[in-house]
N, CA, C and O atoms as a CHARMM CRD file, in Angstrom:
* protein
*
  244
    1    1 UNK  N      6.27000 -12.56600 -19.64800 PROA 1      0.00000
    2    1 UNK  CA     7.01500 -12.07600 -20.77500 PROA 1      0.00000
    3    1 UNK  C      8.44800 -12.56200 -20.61900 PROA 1      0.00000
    4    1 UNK  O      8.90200 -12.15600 -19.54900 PROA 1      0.00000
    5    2 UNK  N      9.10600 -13.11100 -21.14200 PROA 2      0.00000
    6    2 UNK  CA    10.47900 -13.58800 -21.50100 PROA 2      0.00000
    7    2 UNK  C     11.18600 -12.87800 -22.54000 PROA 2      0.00000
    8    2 UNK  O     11.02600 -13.06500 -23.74600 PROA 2      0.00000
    9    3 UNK  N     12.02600 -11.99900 -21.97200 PROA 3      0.00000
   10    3 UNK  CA    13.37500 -11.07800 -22.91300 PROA 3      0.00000
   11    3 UNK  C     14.67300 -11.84600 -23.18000 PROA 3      0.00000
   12    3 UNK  O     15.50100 -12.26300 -22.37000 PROA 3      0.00000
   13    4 UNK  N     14.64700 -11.92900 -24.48100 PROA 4      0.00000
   14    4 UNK  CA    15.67800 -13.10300 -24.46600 PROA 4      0.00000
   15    4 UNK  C     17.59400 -12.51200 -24.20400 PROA 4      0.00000
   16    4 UNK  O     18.00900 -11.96500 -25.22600 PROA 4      0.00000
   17    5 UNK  N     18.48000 -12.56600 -23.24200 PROA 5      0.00000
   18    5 UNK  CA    19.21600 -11.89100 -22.91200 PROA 5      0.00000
   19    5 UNK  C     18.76200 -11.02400 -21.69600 PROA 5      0.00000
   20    5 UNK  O     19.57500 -10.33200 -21.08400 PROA 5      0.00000
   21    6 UNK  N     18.10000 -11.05300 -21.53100 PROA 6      0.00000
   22    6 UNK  CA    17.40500 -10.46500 -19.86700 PROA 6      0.00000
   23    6 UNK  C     17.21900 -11.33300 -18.93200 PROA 6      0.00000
   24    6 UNK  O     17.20900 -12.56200 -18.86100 PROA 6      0.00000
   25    7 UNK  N     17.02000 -10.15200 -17.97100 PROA 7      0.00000
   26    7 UNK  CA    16.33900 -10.92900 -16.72300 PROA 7      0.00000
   27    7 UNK  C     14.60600 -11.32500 -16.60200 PROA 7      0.00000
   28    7 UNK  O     13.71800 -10.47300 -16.55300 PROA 7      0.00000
   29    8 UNK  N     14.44800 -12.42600 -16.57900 PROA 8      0.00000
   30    8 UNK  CA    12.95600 -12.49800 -16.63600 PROA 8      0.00000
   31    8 UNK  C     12.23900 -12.41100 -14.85100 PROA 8      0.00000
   32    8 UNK  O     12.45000 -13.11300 -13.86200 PROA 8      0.00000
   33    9 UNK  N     11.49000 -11.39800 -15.04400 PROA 9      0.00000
   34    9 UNK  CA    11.44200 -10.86200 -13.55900 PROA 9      0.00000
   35    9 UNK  C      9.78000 -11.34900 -13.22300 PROA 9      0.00000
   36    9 UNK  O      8.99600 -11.06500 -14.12800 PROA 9      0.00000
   37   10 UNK  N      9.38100 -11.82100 -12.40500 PROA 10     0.00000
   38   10 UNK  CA     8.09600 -11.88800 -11.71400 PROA 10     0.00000
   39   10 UNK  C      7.17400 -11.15100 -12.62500 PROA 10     0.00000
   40   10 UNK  O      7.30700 -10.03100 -13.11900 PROA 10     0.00000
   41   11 UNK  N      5.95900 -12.24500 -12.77000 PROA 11     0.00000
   42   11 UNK  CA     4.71000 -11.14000 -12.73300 PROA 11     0.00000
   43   11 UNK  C      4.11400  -9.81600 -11.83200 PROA 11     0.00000
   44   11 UNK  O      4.08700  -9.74000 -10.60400 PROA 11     0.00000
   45   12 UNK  N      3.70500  -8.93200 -12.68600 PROA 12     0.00000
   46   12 UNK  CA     3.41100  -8.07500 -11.74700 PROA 12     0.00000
   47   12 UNK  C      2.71100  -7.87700 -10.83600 PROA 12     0.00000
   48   12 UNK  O      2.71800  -6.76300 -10.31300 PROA 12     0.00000
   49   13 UNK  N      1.79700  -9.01000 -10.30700 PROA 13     0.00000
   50   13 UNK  CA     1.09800  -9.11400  -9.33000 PROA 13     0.00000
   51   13 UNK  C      1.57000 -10.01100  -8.26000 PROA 13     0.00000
   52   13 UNK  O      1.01700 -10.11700  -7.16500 PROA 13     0.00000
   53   14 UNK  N      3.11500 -10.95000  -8.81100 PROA 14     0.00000
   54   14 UNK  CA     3.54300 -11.56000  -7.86700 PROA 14     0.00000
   55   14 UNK  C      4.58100 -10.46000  -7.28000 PROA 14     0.00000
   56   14 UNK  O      4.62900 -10.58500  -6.05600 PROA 14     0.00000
   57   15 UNK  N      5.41500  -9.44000  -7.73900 PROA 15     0.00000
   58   15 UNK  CA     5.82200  -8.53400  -7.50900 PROA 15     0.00000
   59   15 UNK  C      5.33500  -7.69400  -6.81800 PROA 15     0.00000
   60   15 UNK  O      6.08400  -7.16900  -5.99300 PROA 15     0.00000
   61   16 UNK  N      3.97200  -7.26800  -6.88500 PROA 16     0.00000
   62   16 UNK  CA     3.33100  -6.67600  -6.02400 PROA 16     0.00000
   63   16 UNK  C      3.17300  -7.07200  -4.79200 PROA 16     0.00000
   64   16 UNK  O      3.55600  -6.38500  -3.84500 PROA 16     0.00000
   65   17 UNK  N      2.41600  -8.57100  -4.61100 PROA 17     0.00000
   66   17 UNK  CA     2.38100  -9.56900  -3.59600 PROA 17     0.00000
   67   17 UNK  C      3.44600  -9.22700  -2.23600 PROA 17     0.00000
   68   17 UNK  O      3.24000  -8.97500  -1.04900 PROA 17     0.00000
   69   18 UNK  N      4.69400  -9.36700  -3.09800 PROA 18     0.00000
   70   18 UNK  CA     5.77600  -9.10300  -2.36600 PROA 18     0.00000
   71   18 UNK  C      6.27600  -7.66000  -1.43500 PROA 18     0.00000
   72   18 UNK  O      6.81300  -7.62000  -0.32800 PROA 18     0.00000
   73   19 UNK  N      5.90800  -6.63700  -2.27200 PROA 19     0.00000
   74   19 UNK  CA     5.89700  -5.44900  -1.92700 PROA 19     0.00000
   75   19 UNK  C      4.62800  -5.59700  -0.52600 PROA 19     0.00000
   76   19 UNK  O      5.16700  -5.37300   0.55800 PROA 19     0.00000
   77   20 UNK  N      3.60100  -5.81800  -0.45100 PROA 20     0.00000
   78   20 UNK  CA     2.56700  -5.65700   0.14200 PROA 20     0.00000
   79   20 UNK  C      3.70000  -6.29100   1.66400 PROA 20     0.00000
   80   20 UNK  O      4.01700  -5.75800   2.72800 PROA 20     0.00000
   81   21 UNK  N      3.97300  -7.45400   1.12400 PROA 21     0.00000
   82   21 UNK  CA     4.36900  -8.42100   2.49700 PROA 21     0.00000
   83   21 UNK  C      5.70800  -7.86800   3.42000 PROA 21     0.00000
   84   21 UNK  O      5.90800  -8.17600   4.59500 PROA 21     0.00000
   85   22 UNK  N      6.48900  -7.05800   2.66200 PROA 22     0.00000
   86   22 UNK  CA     7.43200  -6.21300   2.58100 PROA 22     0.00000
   87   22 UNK  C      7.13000  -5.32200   3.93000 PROA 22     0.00000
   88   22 UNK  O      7.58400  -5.53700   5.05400 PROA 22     0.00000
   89   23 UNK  N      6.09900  -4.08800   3.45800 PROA 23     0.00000
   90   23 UNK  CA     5.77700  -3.26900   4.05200 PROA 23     0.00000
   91   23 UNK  C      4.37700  -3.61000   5.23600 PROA 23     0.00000
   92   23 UNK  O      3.82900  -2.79200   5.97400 PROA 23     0.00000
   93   24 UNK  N      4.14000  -4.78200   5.11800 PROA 24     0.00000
   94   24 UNK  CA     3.53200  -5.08300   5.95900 PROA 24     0.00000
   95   24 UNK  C      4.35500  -5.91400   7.25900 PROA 24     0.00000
   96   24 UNK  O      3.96900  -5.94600   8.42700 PROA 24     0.00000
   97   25 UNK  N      5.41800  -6.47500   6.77800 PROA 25     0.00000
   98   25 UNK  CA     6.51800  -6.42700   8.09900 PROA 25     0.00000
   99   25 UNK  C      7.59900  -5.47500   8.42500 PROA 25     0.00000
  100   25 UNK  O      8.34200  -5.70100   9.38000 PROA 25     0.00000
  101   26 UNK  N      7.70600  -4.61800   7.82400 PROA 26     0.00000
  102   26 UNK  CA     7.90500  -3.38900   8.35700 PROA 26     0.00000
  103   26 UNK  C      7.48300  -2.35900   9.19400 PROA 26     0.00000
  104   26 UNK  O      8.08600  -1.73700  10.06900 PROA 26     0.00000
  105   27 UNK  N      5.90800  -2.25900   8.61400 PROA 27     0.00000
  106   27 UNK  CA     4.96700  -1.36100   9.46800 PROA 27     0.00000
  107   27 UNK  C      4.55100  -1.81400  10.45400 PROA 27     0.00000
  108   27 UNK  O      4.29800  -1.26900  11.52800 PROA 27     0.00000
  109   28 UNK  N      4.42200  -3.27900   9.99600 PROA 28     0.00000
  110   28 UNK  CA     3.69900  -3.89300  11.25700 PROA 28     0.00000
  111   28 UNK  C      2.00800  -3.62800  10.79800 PROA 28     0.00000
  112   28 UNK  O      1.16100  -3.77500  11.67900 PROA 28     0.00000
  113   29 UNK  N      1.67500  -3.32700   9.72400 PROA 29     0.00000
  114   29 UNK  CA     0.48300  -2.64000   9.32300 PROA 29     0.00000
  115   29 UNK  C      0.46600  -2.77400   7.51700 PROA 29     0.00000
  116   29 UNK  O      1.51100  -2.85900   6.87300 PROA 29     0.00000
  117   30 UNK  N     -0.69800  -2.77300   6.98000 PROA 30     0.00000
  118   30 UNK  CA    -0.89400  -2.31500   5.60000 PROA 30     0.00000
  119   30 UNK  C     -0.51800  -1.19700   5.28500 PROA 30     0.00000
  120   30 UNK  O     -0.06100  -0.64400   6.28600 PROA 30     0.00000
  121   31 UNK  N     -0.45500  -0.36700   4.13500 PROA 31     0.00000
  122   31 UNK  CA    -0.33700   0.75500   3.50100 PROA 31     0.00000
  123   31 UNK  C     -1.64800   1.39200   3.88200 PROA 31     0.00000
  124   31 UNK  O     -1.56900   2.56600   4.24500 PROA 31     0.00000
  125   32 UNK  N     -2.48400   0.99800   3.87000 PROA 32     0.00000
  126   32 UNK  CA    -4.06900   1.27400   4.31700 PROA 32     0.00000
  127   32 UNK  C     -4.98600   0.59300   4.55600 PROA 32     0.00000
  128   32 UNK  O     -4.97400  -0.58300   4.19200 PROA 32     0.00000
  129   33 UNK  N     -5.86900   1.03600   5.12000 PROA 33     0.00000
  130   33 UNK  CA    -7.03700   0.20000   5.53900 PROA 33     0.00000
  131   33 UNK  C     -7.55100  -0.46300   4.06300 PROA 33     0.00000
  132   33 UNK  O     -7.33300  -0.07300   2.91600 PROA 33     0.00000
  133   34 UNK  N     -8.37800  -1.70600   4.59900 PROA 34     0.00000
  134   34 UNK  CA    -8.78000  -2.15800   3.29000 PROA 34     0.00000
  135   34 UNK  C    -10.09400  -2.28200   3.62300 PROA 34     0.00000
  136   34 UNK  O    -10.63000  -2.31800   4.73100 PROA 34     0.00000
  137   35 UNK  N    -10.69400  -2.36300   2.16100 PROA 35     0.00000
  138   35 UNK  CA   -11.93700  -1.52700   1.33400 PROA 35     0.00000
  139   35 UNK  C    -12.30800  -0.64500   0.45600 PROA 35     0.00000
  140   35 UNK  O    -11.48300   0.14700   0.00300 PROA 35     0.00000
  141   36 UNK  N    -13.41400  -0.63400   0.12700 PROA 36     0.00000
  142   36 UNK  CA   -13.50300   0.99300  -0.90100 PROA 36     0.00000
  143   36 UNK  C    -13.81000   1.89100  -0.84500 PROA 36     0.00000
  144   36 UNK  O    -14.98800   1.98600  -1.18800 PROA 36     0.00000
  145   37 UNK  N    -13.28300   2.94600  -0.50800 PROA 37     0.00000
  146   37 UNK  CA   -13.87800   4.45400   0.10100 PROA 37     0.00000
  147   37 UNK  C    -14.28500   5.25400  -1.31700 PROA 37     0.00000
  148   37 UNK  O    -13.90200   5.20300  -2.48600 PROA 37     0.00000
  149   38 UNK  N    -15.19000   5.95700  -0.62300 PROA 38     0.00000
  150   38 UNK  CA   -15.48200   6.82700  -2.13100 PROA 38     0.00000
  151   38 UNK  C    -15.56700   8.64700  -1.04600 PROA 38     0.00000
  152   38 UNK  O    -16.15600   8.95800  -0.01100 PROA 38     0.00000
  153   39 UNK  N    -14.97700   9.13600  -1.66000 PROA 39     0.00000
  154   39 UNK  CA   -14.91200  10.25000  -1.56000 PROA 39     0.00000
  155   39 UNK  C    -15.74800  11.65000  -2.60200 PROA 39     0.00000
  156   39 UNK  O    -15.67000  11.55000  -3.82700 PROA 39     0.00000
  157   40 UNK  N    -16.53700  12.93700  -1.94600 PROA 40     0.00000
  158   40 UNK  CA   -16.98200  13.66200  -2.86200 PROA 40     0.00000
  159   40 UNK  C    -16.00100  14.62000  -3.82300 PROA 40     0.00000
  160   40 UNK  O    -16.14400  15.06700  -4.96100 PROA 40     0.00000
  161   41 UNK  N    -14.77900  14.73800  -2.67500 PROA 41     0.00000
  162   41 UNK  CA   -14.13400  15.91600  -3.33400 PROA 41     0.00000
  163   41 UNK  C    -12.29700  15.42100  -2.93400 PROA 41     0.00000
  164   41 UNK  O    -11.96400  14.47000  -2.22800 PROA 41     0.00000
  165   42 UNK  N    -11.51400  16.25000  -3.52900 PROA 42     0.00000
  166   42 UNK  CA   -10.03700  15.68700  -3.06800 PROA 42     0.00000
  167   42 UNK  C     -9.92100  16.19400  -1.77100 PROA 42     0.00000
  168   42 UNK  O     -9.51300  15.50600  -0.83500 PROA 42     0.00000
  169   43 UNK  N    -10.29500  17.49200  -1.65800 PROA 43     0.00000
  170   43 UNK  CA   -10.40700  17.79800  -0.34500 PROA 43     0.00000
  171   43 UNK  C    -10.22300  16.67600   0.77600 PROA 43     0.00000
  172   43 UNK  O     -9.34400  16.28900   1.54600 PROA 43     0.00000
  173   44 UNK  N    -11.57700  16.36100   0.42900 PROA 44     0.00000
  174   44 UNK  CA   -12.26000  15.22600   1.61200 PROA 44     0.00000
  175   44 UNK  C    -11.01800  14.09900   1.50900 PROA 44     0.00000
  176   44 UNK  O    -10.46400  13.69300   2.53100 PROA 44     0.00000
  177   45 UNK  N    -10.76600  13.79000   0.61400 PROA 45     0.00000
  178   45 UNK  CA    -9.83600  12.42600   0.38300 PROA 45     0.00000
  179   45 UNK  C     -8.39300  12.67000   1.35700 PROA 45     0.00000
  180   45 UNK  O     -7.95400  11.86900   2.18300 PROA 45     0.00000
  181   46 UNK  N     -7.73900  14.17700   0.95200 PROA 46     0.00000
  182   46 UNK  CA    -6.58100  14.50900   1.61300 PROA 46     0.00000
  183   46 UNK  C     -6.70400  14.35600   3.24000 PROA 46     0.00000
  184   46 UNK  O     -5.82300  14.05500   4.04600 PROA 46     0.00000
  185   47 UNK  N     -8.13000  14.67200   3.46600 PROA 47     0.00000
  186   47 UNK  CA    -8.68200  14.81200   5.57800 PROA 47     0.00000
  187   47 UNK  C     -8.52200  13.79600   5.93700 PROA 47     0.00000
  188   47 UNK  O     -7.91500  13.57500   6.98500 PROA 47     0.00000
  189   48 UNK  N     -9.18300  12.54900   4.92600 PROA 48     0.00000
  190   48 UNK  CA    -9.42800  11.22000   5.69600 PROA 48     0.00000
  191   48 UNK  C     -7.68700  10.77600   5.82700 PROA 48     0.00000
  192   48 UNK  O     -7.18600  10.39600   6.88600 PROA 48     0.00000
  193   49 UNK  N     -6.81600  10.93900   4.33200 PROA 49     0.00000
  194   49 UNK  CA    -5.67500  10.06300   4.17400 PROA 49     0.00000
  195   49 UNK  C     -4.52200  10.66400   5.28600 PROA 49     0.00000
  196   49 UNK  O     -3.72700   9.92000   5.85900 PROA 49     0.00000
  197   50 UNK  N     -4.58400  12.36900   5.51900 PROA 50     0.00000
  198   50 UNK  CA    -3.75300  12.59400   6.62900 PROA 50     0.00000
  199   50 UNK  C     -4.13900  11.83600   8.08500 PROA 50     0.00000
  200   50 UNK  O     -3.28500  11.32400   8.81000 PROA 50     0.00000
  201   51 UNK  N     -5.90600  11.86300   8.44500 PROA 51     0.00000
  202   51 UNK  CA    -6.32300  11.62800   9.61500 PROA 51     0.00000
  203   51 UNK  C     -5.75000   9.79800   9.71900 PROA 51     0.00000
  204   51 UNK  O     -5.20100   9.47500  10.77300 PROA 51     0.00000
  205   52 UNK  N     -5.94500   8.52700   8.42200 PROA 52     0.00000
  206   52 UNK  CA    -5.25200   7.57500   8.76600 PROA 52     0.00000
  207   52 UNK  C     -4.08500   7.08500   9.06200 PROA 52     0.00000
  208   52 UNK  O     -3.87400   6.09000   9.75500 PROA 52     0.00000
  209   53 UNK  N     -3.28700   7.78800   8.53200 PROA 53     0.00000
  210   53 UNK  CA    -2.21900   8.53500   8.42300 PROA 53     0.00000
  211   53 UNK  C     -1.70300   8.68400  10.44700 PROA 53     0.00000
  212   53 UNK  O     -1.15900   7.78200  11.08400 PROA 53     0.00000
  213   54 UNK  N     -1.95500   9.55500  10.79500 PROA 54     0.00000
  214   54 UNK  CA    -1.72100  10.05200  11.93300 PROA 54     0.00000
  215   54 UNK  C     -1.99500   8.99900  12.67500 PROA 54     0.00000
  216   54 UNK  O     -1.18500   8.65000  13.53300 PROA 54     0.00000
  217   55 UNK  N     -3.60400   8.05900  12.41100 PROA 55     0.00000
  218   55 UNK  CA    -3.60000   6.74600  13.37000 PROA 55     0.00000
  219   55 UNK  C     -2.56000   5.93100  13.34000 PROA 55     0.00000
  220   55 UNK  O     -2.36600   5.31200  14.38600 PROA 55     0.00000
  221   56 UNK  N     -1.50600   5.65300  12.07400 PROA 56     0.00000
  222   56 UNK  CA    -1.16100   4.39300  12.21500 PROA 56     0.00000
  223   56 UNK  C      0.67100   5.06600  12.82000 PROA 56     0.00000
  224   56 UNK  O      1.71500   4.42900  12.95800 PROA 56     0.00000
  225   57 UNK  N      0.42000   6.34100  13.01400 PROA 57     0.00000
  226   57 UNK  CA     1.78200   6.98400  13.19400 PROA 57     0.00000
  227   57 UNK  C      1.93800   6.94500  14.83500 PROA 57     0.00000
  228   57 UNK  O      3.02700   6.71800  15.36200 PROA 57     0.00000
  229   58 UNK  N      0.87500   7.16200  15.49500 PROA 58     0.00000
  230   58 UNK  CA     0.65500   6.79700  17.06600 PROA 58     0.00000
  231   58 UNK  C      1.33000   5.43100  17.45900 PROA 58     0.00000
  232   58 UNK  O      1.33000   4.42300  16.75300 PROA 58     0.00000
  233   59 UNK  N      1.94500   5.57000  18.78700 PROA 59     0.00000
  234   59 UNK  CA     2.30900   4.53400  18.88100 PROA 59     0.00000
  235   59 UNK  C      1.05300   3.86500  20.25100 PROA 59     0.00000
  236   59 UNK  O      0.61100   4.51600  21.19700 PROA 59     0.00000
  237   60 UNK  N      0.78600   2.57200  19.94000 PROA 60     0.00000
  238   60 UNK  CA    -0.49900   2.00100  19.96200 PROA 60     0.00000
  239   60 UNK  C     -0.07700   1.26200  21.69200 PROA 60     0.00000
  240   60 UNK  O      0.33800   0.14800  22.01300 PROA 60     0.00000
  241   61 UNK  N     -0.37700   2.32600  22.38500 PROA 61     0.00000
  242   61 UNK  CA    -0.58600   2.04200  23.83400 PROA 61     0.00000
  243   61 UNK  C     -2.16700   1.62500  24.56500 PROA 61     0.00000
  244   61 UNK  O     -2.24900   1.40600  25.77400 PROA 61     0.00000
């Protein structure tokens, strides 16, 4: 998209791209594991996302 008098900013998936690479040299890690989880309930979703959560918060001795 081109705004004429604007800033013409990245697609949003090259924008994204960037973000990913961002926080992946930061963390030293992804935002999360990758794949597709399916969950039954939010419940369940909140257990797993604190429990990955806590793995990637350890420091990896």
């Amino acid at each position: 998209m081109k705004v004429i008098g604007g800033r013409n900013l990245p697609a949003p998936g090259e924008r994204f791209d960037r973000l990913q690479r961002t926080s992946h040299q930061l963390l030293g890690c992804g935002v999360g594991p990758k794949g597709v989880f399916r969950f039954k309930t939010f419940e369940e979703f909140n257990e797993w996302k604190m429990q990955t959560s806590l793995r990637r918060a350890r420091p990896s001795s």
